[in-house]
N, C-alpha and C positions, 0 to 999 in steps of 0.2 A: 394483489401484490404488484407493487412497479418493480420495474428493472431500471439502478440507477444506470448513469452513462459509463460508469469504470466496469459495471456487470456488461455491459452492451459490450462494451472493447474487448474486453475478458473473453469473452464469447466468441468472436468475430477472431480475437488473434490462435481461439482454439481451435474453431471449425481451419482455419490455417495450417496450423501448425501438424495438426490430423490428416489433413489433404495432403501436405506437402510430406510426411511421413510415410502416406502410404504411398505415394507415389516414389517415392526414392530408399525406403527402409521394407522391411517386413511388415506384415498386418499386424502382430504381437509389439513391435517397436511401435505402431499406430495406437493400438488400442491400450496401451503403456501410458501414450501420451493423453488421452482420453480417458484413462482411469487418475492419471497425476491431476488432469484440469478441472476432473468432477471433484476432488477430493479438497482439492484446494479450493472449489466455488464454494462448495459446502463449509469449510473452517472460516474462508472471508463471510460469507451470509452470519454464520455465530456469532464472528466477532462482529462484527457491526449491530446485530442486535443487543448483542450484551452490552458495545460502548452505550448505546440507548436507552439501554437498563438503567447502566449507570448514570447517566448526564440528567435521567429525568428522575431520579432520584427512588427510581423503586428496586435499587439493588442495595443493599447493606452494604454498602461502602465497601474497604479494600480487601475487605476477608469473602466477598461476597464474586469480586472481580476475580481475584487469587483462585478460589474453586473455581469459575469458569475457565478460566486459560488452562488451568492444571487439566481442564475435563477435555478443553479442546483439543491439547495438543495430545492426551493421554488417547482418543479415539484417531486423532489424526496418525500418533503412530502404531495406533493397531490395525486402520484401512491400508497404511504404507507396504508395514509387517505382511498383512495378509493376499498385499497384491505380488510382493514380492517373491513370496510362501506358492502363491497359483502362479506362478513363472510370469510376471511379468521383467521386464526389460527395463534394468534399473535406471539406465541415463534417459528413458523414455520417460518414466515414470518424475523423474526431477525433471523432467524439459515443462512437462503437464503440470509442476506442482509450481514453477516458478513464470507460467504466465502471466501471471498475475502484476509482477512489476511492471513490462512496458503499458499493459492496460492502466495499472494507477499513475503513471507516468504522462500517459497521452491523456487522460480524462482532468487529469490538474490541471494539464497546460490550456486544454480547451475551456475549461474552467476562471479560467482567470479574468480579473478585470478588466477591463478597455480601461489602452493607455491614452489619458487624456494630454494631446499636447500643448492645450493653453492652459494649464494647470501650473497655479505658485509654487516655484520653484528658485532655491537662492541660484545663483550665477556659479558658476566652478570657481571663480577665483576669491569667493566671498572666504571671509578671516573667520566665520564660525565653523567651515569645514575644517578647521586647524583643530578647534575645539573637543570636537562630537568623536569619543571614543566607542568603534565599531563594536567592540567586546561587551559593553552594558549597555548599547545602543540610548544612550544620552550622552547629553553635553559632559563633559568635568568642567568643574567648578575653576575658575581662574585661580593664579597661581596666590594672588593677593588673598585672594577670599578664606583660603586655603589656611594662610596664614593670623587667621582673625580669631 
């Protein structure tokens, strides 16, 4: 089993976020946030398997996708339910469940192409950036053609 790099950061911003918990919160607020970031590595793990289900084609399409999220989110909110049931520490609990975004955040960025800067490119003052309508990211068609 690999660990991609948004699991790596996941991880890294948990062990954080635990440390810096107990350090300045209660152990119960700490371990709050360590029952929120297991709960949520676990629903991200599913869901990335399932999209892989999907994409390679051994999941019966949308009714197939549909059960999975329903199943996910139907145990996600009974781990929620059930930590919240054993006293855990609600804002701890959603601190641990929404790590997850700066890790997908930092793993894209670092993810990204190199910017090539001898790479074609028209000039800022070239007349087809008059053209190119950012909303269906293509040109429109000129106004003549339009009329044809």
């Amino acid at each position: 089993m690999t660990v991609a790099a948004m699991q790596r950061w996941n991880l890294t911003f948990t062990a954080g976020a635990v440390a810096a918990s107990l350090a300045v919160a209660t152990p119960v607020f700490a371990l709050s946030v360590a029952v929120g970031a297991a709960l949520e590595a676990v629903n991200l793990r599913a869901l990335g398997r399932w999209a892989e289900l999907l994409l390679s084609g051994q999941l019966a399409g949308a009714r197939g996708w549909s059960i999975g999220f329903g199943t996910r989110f139907l145990l996600l909110a009974v781990g929620v339910g059930s930590a919240i049931f054993l006293g855990a520490h609600p804002v701890g609990l959603v601190i641990g469940l929404s790590l997850v975004v700066p890790a997908a955040v930092i793993a894209a960025w670092r993810a990204r192409p190199p910017v090539v800067e001898d790479a074609p490119a028209l000039s800022p003052d070239d007349s087809s950036w008059d053209r190119w309508n950012a909303w269906l990211a293509r040109e429109d068609p000129d106004e003549d053609e339009e009329a044809l």
